[in-house]
Each structure stands twice: as structure tokens, then as C-alpha cells.
C-alpha positions, 0 to 999 in steps of 0.5 A: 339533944334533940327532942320528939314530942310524940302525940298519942291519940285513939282513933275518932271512930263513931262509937269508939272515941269519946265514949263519955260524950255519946250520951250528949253528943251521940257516937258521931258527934263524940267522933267529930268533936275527937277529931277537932280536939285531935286536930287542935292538939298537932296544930297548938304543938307543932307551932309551939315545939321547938324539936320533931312533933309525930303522932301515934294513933290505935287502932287505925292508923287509916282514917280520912282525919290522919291523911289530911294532918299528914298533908297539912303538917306534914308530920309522920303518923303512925300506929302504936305498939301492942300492949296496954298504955304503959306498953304503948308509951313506953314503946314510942318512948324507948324507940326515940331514945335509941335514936338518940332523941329525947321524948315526950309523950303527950295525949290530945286531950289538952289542946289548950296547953299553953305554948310556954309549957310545951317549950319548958318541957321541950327544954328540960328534955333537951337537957337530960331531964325528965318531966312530967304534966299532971291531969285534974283527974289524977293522971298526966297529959304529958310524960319524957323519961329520959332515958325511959325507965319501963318501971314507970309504966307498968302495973297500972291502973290506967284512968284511975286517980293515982297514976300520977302519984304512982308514976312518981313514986316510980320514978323515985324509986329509980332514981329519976326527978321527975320535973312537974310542969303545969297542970291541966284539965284533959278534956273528957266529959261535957262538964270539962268542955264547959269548965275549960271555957271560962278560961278559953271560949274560943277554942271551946266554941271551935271544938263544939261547932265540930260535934253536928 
């Protein structure tokens, strides 16, 4: 079967991406640093993803970082559907598996997945499984229902702590095994970039030198 790994991502608009930085870098340093960690994530997952990478962006499909990921990746980049997040996925979801590809939603705040655990889900989806990368925070990175089941993604509490535990109780009850990948640590405040380089001080290091 084959496989979508779509990327969902907000914008970088100074003052609208990366709110929980301004305070530290200022709203044009939170929108520079949104696009390398934009940036970052097409690159790591169209080197790692054996099948189709897309990006889906809100609201504005329009901005000038969008255009050069297009000429450089020459992936397709376009918006998202209406509706809160759940909406949102389960949308980009439910379009791939009428064309008759697996998919998996992932956000790009996590750059620093590893390539083995792109290529893990990508080979589960590829079988008829379903799987699912889970956040420190509570939430997921990453989700491929297959099919896509809109049971598990409505009614909730997007950026609370229990999405993760909700969306598998979901899941169960319809009967879907949920596979859990590795989890991983989506990089949303200063104190995050900061505990993700012990691990990877590079990558760190490129993210931040984006921020002035």
C-alpha cells in the first residue's frame, strides 16, 4: 500500500507562530525560528520516508518560507481543512484513504525524529496498521489511522495532557490497535530547545542561529 506522510504546520507569522517564545525571542524571532523548525522537519522526512511527504499549512498557505520548500522539495504544500485540529486531521486523513494511500499525520515540532522511527511507521502503514508517536507533554507528534476512524478525533481537548491516553481509549473502543512508536519531546518553549540539546547540539545550534 502506499504511504502519505503529511506534515501540519501554522504558519510562521511573527506574533502568531511560536507564541510561547516571544517572551524570549520576540514575535520575529518566534516566526524565524518556526520556519527552521519548519524547515528542519520537510527536510529530516523527505530523506527518511520511503513513500509521498506533503505539507499542510493554516492559515496562510502563501508565505515566502512555503514557496522556497516547494522549489527545493518539490512537495505539494497546501492548506487545511475547516474545523478545530481533530477536523483538521482527520480530514487530511480521510482524503488519502480515498485515494487509496495510507497516511499519517505529523506536526514539525519534532525535527529530531529519528529516520528508524519515520521508516517504522511508514512500514506499519504500509501493512494495514495503524500507529501512533506519543508527546512528553501528553499529546502525539504523530498519527496514521488506518482507515481513519473520526471517533478519534473529536471532543478533544487539543494541548491538554490527556490526548494521547483519550485518543487510545478511542481507538479501542472501535476497535483499532493503536501501535506506539517512540516517544518524543515537541519542541514548544525555550526550556525544550534547551533539554533537547544534551541529545542533539547541532540541530539545537541551527534551530537557534534562526531566531535574530
Amino acid at each position: 500500500m502506499d504511504t502519505e506522510l503529511i506534515l501540519f504546520a501554522r504558519s510562521p507569522v511573527a506574533g502568531q507562530a511560536k507564541t510561547r517564545m516571544i517572551p524570549d525571542l520576540g514575535e520575529q524571532g518566534a516566526a524565524n525560528l518556526a520556519v527552521a523548525l519548519l524547515e528542519e522537519s520537510v527536510q529530516r522526512s523527505v530523506e527518511a520516508w520511503p513513500g509521498t511527504v506533503s505539507l499542510r499549512v493554516w492559515p496562510d498557505t502563501g508565505h515566502e518560507c512555503l514557496n522556497r520548500i516547494r522549489r527545493r522539495y518539490g512537495i505539494t504544500v497546501a492548506g487545511q481543512a475547516d474545523g478545530d485540529l481533530g477536523a483538521k486531521m482527520f480530514a487530511a486523513l480521510n482524503a488519502a484513504y480515498e485515494r487509496g494511500v495510507a497516511a499519517a499525520v505529523m506536526g514539525c515540532d519534532a525535527p529530531h525524529c529519528p529516520a528508524e522511527t519515520l521508516r517504522a511507521a511508514h512500514t506499519f502503514l504500509a501493512r494495514g496498521r495503524s500507529v501512533i508517536g506519543p508527546s512528553t507533554d501528553g499529546g502525539y507528534y504523530l498519527i496514521g489511522i488506518n482507515p481513519p476512524d473520526p471517533g478519534c478525533f473529536e471532543r478533544i481537548n487539543w494541548g491538554g495532557a490527556r490526548v494521547f491516553d483519550t485518543t487510545l481509549k478511542r481507538a479501542a473502543r472501535a476497535g483499532i490497535h493503536l501501535i506506539v512508536l517512540q516517544q518524543l519531546n515537541d519542541i514548544d518553549t525555550m526550556a525544550d530547545l534547551e533539554a533537547l540539546r544534551e541529545s542533539h547540539p547541532e540541530l539545537v545550534d541551527r534551530l537557534l542561529e534562526s531566531k535574530t
